[in-house]
MARDO-798130 format. One record per residue (C-alpha): x, y, z. Coordinates in steps of 0.2 Angstrom, whole numbers, padded with zeros to 4 digits, always signed. Each point is the difference from the previous one (the first is absolute). Layout:
BEGIN
XYZ...
//
This chain:
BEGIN
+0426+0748-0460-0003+0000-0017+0005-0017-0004-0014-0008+0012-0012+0009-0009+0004-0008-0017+0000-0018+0011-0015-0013-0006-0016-0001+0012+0002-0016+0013-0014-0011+0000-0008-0001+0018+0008+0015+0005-0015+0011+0001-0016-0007+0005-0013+0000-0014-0007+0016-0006-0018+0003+0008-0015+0008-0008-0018+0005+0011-0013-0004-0009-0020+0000+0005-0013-0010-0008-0018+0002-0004-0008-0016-0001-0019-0002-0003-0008-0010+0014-0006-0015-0013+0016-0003-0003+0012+0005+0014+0001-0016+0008+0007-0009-0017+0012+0013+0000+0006-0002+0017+0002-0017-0003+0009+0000-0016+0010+0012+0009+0003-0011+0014+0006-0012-0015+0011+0011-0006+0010+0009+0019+0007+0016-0006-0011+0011+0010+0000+0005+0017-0016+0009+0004-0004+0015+0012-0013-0003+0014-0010+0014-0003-0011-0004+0014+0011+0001+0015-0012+0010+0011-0012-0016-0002-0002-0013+0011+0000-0020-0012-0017+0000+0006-0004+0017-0008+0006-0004-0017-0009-0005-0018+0002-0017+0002-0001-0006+0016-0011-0015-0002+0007-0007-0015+0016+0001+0013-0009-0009+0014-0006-0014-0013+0018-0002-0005+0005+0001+0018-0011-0013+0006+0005-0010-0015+0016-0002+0004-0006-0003+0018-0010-0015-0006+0016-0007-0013+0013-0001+0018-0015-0009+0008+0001-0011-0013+0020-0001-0001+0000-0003+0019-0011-0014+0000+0009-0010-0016+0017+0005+0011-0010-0010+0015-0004-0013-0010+0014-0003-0008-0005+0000-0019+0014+0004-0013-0008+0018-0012+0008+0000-0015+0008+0014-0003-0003+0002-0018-0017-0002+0000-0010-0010-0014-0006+0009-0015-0020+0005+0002-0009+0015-0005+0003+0019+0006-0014+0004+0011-0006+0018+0004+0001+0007+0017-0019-0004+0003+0000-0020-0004+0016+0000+0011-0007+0009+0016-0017-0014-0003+0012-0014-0004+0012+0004+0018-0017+0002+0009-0006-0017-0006+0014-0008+0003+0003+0008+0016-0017-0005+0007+0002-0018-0005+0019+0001+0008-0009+0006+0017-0013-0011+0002+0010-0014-0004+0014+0006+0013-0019-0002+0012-0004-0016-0004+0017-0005+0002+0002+0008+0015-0017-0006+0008+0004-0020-0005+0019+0003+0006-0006+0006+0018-0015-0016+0000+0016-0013-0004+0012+0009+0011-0015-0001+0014-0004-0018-0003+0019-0006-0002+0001+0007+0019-0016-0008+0006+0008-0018-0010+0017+0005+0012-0011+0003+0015-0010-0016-0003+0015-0010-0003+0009+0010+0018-0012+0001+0011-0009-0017-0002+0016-0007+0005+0002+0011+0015-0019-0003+0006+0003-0020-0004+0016+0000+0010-0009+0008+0014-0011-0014+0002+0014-0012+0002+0007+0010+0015-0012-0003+0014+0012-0017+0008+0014+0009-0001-0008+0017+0008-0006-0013+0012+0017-0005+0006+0006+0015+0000-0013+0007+0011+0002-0017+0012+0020+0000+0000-0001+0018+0005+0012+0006-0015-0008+0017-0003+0008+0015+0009-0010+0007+0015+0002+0017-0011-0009-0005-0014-0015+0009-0005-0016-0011+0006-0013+0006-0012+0013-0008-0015+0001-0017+0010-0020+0001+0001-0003+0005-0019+0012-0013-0006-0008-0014+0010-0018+0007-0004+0004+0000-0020+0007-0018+0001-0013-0008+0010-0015+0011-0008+0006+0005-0017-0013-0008-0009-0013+0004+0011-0013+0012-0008-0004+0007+0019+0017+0002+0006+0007+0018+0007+0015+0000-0011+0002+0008-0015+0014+0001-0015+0003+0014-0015+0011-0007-0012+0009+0012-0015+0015+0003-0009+0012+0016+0003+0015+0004-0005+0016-0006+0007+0010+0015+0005-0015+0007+0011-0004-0017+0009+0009+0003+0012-0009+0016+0004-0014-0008-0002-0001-0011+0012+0007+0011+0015-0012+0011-0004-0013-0015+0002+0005-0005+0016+0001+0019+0008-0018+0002-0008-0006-0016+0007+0011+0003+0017+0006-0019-0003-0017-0008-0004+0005-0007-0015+0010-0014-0010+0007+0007-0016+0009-0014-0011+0009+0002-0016+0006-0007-0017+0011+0005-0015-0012+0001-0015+0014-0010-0009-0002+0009-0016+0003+0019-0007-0018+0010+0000-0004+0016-0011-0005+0012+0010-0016+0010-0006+0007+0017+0004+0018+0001-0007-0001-0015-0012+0015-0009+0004+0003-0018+0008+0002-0001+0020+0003-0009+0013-0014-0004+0011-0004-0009+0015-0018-0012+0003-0007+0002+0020-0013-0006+0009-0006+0011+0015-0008-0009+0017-0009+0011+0008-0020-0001+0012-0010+0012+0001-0009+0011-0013+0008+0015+0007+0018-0005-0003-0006-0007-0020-0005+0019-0001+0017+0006+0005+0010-0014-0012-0009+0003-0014+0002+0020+0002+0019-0003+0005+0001-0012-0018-0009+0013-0007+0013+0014+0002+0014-0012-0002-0005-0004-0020-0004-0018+0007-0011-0011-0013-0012-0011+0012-0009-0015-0010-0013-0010+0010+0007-0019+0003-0014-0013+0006+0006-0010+0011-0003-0019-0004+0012-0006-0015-0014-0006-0010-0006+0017-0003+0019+0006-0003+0003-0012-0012-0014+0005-0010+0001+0018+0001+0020-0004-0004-0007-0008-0016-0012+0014-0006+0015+0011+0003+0012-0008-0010-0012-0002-0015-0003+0016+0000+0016+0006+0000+0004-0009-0015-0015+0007-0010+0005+0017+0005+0019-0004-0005-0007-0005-0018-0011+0018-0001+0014+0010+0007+0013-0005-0013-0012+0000-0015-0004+0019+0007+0018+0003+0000+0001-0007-0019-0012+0012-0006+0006+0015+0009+0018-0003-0007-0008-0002-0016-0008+0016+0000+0016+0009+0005+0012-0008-0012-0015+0009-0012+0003+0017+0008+0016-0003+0002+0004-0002-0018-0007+0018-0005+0006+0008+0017+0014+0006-0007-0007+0009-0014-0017+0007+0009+0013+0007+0013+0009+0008-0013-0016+0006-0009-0007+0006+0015+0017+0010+0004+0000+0009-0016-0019+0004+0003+0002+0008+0017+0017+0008-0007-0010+0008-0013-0014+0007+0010+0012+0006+0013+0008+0008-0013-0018+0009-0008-0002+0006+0018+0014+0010-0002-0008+0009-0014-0013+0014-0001-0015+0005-0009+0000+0014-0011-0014+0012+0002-0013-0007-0013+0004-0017+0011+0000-0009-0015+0022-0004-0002+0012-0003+0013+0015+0012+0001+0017-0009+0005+0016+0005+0003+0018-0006-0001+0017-0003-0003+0005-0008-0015+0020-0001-0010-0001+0008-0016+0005-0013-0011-0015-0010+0006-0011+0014-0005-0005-0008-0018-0002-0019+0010-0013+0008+0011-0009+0008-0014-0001-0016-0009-0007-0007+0017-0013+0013+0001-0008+0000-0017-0002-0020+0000-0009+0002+0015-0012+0015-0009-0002-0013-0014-0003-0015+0013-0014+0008+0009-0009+0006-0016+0002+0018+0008-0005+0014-0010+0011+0011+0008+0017-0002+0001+0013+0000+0014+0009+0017+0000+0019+0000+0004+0010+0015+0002+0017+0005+0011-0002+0014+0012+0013+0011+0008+0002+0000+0018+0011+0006+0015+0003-0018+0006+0015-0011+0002-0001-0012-0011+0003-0019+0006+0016-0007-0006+0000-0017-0009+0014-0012-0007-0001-0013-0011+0008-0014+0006+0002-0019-0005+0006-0013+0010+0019+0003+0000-0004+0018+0006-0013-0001+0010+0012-0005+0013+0009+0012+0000-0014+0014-0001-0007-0011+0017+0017+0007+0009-0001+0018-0003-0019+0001+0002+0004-0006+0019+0009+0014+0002-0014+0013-0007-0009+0001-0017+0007+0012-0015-0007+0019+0000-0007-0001-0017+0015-0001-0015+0011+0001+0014+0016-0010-0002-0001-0017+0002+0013-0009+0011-0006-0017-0005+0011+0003-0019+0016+0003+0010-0004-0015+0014-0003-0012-0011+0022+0000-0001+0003+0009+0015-0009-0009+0012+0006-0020-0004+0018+0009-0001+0000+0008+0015-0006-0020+0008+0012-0007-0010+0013+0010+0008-0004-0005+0019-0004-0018-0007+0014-0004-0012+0006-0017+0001-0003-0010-0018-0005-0017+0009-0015+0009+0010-0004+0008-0017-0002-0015-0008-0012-0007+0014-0011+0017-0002+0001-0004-0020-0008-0017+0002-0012+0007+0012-0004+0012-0014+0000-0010-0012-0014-0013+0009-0010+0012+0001+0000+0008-0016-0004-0017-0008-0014-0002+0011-0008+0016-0001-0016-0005-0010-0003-0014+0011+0005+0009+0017-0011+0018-0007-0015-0013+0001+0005-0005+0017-0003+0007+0018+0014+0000+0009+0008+0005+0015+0006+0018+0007+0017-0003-0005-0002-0010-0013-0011+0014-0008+0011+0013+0002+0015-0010-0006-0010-0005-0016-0005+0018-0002+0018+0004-0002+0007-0014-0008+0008+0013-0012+0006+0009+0015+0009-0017+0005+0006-0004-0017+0010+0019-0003+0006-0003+0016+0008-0017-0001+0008+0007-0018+0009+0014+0007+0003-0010+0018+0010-0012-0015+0008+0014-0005+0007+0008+0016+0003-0017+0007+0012-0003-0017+0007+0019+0005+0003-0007+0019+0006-0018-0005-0008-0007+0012-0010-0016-0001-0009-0005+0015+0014+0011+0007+0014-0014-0012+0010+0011-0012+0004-0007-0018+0010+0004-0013-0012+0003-0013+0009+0011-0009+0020-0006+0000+0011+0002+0010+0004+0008+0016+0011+0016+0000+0011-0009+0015+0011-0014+0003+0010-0003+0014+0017+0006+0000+0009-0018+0004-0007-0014-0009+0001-0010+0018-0008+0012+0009-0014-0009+0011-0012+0016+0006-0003+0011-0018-0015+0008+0005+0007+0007+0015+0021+0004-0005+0010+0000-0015-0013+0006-0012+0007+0010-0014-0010+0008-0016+0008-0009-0017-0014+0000-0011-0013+0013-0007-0015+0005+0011-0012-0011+0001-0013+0002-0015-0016+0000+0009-0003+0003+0016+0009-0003+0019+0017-0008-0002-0005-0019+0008+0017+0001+0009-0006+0015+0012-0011-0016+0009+0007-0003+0015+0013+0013-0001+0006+0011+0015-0006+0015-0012-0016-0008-0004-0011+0011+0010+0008+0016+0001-0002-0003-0021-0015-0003-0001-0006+0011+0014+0008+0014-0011-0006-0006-0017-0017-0001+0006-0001+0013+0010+0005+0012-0015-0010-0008-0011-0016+0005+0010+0005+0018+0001+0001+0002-0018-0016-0010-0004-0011+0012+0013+0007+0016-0006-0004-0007-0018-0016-0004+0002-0006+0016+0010+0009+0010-0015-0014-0012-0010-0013+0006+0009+0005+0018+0002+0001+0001-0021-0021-0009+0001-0004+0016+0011+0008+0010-0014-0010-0010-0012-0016+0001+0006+0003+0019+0003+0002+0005-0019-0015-0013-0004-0010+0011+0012+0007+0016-0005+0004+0006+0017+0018+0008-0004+0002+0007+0019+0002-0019+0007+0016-0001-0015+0006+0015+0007-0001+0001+0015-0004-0019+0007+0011-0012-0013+0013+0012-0003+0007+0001+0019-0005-0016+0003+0010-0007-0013+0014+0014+0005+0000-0005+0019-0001-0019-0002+0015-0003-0012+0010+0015+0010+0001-0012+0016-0005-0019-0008+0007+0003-0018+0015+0007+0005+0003-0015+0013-0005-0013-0015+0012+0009-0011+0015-0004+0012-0006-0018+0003+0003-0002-0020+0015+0010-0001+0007-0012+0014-0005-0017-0006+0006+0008-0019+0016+0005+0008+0006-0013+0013+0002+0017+0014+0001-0006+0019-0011+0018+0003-0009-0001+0015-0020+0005-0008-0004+0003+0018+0014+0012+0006-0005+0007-0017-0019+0005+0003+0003+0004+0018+0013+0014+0000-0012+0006-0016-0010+0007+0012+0012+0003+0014+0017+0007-0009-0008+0003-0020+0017+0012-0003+0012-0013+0011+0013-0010-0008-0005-0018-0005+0018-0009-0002+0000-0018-0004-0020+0000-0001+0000+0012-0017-0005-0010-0014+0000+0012-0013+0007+0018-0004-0012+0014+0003-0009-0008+0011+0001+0009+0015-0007+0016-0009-0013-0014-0006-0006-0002+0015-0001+0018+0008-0014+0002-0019-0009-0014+0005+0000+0004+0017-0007+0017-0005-0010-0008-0011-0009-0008+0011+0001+0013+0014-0012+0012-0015-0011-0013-0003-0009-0003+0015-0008+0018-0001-0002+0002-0019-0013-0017+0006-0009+0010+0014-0001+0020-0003-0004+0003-0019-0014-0012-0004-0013+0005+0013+0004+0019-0004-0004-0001-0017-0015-0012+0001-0006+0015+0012+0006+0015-0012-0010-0011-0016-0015-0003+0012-0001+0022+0002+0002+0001-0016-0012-0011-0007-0015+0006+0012+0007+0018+0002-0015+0011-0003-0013-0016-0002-0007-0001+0019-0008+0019-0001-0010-0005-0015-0016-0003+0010+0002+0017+0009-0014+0008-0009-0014-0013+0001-0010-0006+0015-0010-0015-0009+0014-0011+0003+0011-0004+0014+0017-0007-0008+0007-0008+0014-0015-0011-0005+0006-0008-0014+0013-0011+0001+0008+0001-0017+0000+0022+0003+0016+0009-0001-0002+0002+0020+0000-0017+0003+0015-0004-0011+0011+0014+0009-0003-0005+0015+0005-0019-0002+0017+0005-0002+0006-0001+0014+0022+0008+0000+0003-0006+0019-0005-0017-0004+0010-0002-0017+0017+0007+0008-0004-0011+0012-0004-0015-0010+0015+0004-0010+0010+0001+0014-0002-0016+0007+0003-0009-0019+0017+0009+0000+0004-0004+0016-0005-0019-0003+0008+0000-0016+0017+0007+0008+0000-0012+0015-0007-0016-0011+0017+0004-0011+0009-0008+0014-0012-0010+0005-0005-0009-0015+0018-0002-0007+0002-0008+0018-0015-0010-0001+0008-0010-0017+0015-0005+0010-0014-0015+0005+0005-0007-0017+0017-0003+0009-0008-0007+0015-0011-0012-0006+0011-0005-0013+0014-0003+0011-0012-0007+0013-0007-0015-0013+0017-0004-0006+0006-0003+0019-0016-0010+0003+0005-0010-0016+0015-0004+0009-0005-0007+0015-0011-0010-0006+0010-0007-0014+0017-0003+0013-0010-0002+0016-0010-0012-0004+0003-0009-0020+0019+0000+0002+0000-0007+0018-0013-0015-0002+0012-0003-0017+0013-0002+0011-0007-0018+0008+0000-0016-0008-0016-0002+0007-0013-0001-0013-0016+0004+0011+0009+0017+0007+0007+0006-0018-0020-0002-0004-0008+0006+0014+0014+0015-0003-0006+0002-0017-0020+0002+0004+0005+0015+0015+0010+0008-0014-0015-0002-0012-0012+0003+0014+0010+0017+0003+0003+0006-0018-0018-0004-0004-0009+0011+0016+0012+0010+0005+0011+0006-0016-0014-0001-0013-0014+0001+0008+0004+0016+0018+0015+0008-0010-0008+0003-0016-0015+0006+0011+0011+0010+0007+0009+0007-0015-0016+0003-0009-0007+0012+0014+0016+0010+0001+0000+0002-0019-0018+0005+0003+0005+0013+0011+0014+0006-0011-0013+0003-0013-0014+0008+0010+0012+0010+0009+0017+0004-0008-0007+0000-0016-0019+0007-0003+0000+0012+0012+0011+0010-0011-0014+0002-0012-0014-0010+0004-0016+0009+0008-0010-0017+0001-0017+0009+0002-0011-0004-0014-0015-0012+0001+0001-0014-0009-0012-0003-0018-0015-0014+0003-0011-0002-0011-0016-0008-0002+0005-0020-0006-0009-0014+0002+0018-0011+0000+0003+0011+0017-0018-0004+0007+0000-0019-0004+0017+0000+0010-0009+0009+0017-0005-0011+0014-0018+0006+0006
//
């Protein structure tokens, strides 16, 4: 193992070192420092006041200010979003503001913003009132006038007998009584006349007619145009109606009954005279209103495209102020109560930026004292913290799904960054597709400053996010595709030649008789002549299939060497012994061995059967292998490895709990009769005591524990190396789709002279490589080389339970959504 030692550190392989440091800040001048701090994000503080309640803390009223800031600022972003004036988003240059002018300036303008909103609302509901009494004026005068107009024909109606015996009497009785006496001042009937909307007249007037048990004439007219409603705000349909009635006892019930029923009544005099004036009045009126409302709505867009123009940077100002102050509450006062004490996390080579930080902020608020900065040891797990750009950060994304690092805990994300668009590539290989995922890539790499700006859609997000993802990917989907030959599932010859020719020149039917190898293997790749060929899938189900075996059994040996790595960086020599060592041993026993024979095979040309092979290795180790033997020696091989393997499985489960228990007795022997002699102190009331320590260890939980990680171990062998055979699968499976689409439905509408069927052809087979090929199959390949990764390939080393590094940054807080 000497040799890794003398290997170079990897960048990103280790998360950054971290350091606990505490700060003593004088109360003058701890905001500044926060603030620059803030500026600066390289340090995560410790709430040191966990047991309090937010409404406990230091600074809970600069907090509610803050808060009912912000509270003011989406008022004012939900009413320039009503109103449908354009903020700019960069706002225009004026000068910084303390928080003091801004909390006076957002009330100001707030009060003005509200009082405009009543006025408006006030001359709004007056128009929308008298633009339904102009409707009912307009409605129901023509409704009263044709009722004058109705008494000859009533007449003959009555004389000819052409009512039905069954109608109601007291309707008959109103109707003639209105037409004869409808302009009489003394006369018994009566009429209510309103608006209402559409949907519920018909409601309304059977519930009329059961209130009024029939005594009644209810008559109705489409208002003709869309109203606002006073309520909800938006245009609808309503419905004029003039409501006969006698009695002042039935005009108590109607106007109860409209009442409930959100009807609008307006008076309506009678004589037209009087309706044409009132109609006039109206209709001046509305058009004076009209003029005030849209010079109110002027100025009230004018005053939000003024707040809107600073929106922007008072929200972010008002952010970073909350931010800070819920960051100061966090802190606590020593005991002079004159400096704040903080604690955090901070990386080790930010350690001279943060001094920097702190002593401009000494010399900024004219302190006489200055900010005291010093690292402290502590029993805590540090938080773990990569730095990653844009290419990484990816990739970092994918193994922090899975879990976040223990702190300088190997990092997957180095290795994935290969691995992971290797393994897709694999199951996705076809240079065509490739090529569609490139220019994918490519799109939105060249965008990216304009799309960063942008807000976009779930998808779209995601796929942005991982537009490097998408671009290694479509590389080595290129690559294998090249490997595969296959070309929207076409073969080429790229590279030369083919290997075959038929064995007559007049032979009709090459790819399925008659071939015969006369040149060199094919340079690169699959021969294009097995396409088509009776061999083709037996070939390629072989190659394939192989292929996967040897690529998961490589890269679980890549991630039993990390454990053996991040054991020696740790120091912990029993997890080499007695944890890499048999794992290692028992892994390439079984799965080596069997990747050993797939080489020898393919190196040798041997008709072996790997199957037969592997089987009676278990069944008949000492039987005779025959034909299947590919090599000498290696039946007594096998009988080692066997017994290799066999010796493993408890060099994993006895030793290591037994001597973490013999170091344990050790360590504490004679320590937990220390306090024997004293009765001032109870030690099983310390937590730290030798008592305590002891009796955390616990031998029946860690044999237990370590035997369900050998037992996972030695099952997940099979398993895992199983679980890559999916390679296979999916590779096979997005090849044979290819296919079908390619033959089924390209070739076949190529086959008619009709021009209309080879397009329509042409669109399904664009349709189908687009959504189903590039968009579900490489879905579908990215999740199973996402499982491959979290599964196969960390769990060998990965623990995945640290807690992730976030420090205090304004360029995170102006990203949060209140």
């Amino acid at each position: 193992m000497g040799v890794f030692d003398r290997l170079p550190p990897v960048d990103h392989l280790r998360s950054e070192k971290m350091c606990f440091v505490q700060l003593i800040m004088p109360a003058e001048s701890a905001r500044l420092a926060v603030t620059y701090l803030g500026e600066l994000g390289l340090l995560q503080f410790k709430d040191l006041n966990e047991d309090k309640s937010p409404f406990q803390r230091i600074f809970v009223n600069q907090v509610k200010r803050c808060a009912e800031m912000s509270r003011k600022l989406r008022f004012f972003s939900d009413q320039i979003n009503k109103a449908g004036v354009n903020s700019s988003v960069r706002p225009s240059l004026q000068p910084d503001i303390d928080l003091e002018e801004l909390e006076a300036k957002l009330g100001e303008h707030e009060h003005d913003l509200l009082e405009m909103n009543t006025n408006s609302e006030k001359l709004l509901q007056t128009y929308n009132e008298l633009l339904e009494f102009k409707l009912v004026l307009s409605k129901a005068g023509g409704i009263l006038a044709s009722s004058h107009n109705h008494v000859a024909p009533a007449e003959r109606e009555l004389d000819e007998h052409i009512y039905n015996k069954e109608m109601d009497d007291g309707i008959a009785y109103l109707l003639e009584e209105g037409v004869h006496l409808g302009a009489t001042k003394n006369s018994g009937v009566k009429f209510v006349s309103g608006i209402i909307l559409k949907s519920k007249a018909l409601a309304f007037e059977r519930m009329l007619f059961r209130a009024t048990r029939g005594n009644m004439f209810f008559n109705q007219a489409p208002a003709g145009e869309p109203v606002t409603d006073p309520i909800s705000g938006e245009e609808v349909e309503k419905t004029v109606f003039v409501v006969f009635f006698s009695g002042d006892q039935a005009k108590a019930k109607i106007l109860k009954i409209c009442d409930s029923f959100g009807a609008s009544c307006y008076p309506v005099p009678e004589e037209m005279v009087k309706q044409r004036q009132i109609f006039r009045e109206v209709s001046l009126r509305l058009s004076d209103l009209e003029v005030t409302l849209n010079a109110g709505i002027q100025h009230r867009n004018k005053a939000l495209e003024s707040v809107g123009s600073q929106l922007w940077r008072w929200t972010i100002m008002v952010k970073k102020e909350k931010a800070v102050y819920d960051t100061l509450n966090m802190l606590n006062f020593d005991v002079t109560k004159k400096c704040l004490v903080g604690e955090g996390w901070c990386p080790i080579f930010a350690i001279s930026q943060i001094k920097d930080v702190l002593q401009r902020a000494t010399l900024r608020s004219n302190s006489q004292v200055g900010i005291i900065f010093h690292e402290m040891d502590t029993i805590d797990s540090p938080p773990t913290y990569f730095r990653t750009d844009k290419f990484t950060n990816a990739f970092q994304e994918i193994v922090d799904a899975y879990g976040i690092a223990r702190y300088e805990e190997t990092n997957p994300a180095v290795y994935s960054i290969i691995t992971f668009p290797f393994l897709f590539a694999v199951m996705f290989g076809d240079w065509g597709h490739g090529i569609c995922l490139l220019l994918g890539a490519f799109v939105l790499i060249l965008h990216e400053k304009k799309l960063s700006s942008q807000k976009l859609g779930s998808f779209m997000e995601m796929a942005f996010g991982g537009r490097y993802v998408i671009l290694l990917m479509a590389l080595f989907s290129i690559y294998c595709g090249l490997i595969y030959n296959e070309f929207f599932s076409v073969p080429f010859h790229i590279f030369g030649k083919s290997a075959y020719e038929c064995r007559e020149k007049a032979c009709s039917d090459a790819h399925t008789a008659g071939l015969i190898k006369v040149h060199d293997p094919y340079p690169f790749g699959v021969d294009p002549s097995w396409r088509g060929s009776r061999s083709e899938l037996p070939f390629l189900n072989s190659l394939k299939m192989k292929m996967s075996i040897l690529m998961g059994v490589s890269q679980m040996n890549l991630g039993i060497v990390l454990s053996y790595f991040d054991a020696k960086f740790h120091g912990n020599a029993l997890d080499i012994r007695y944890q890499f060592m048999p794992q290692m041993i028992f892994l390439n026993s079984l799965f080596g061995y069997l990747t050993l024979l797939i080489l020898i095979k393919w190196c040798t040309g041997s008709q072996a059967d790997l199957y037969h092979v592997m089987i009676y290795m278990f069944l008949d180790p000492a039987g005779d292998l025959g034909e299947n033997q590919l090599f000498w020696g290696q039946k007594e091989l096998q009988i080692l490895l066997l017994l290799m393997a066999t010796v493993a499985v408890p060099w994993m489960l006895f030793p290591k709990p037994f001597i973490l228990k013999k170091l344990h007795k050790e360590r504490f022997q004679g320590h937990t009769y220390r306090f024997l002699g004293t009765s001032e102190m109870d030690p099983d009331s310390e937590p730290d005591s030798a008592r305590s320590r002891h009796d955390d260890f616990n031998f029946t939980e860690v044999f237990v524990h370590q035997m369900i990680h050998s037992i996972e171990f030695v099952l997940g062998a099979v398993s895992n190396t199983a679980s890559y055979l999916r390679l296979w699968a999916l590779s096979l499976a997005h090849s044979e789709l290819s296919t079908v689409f390619y033959e089924k439905l390209l070739l076949l509408a190529w086959g008619y002279d009709s021009f209309v069927v080879k397009l329509v052809g042409f669109l399904v087979f664009a349709f189908a490589t687009a959504f189903i090929l590039l968009m579900m199959e490489s879905l579908s390949a990215f999740l199973h080389a996402l499982r491959l990764h979290w599964v196969e390939f960390m769990n060998k080393f990965y623990h995945g339970d640290g807690y992730k590094f976030k420090p205090f940054s304004f360029a995170l807080v102006a990203d949060d959504e209140d």
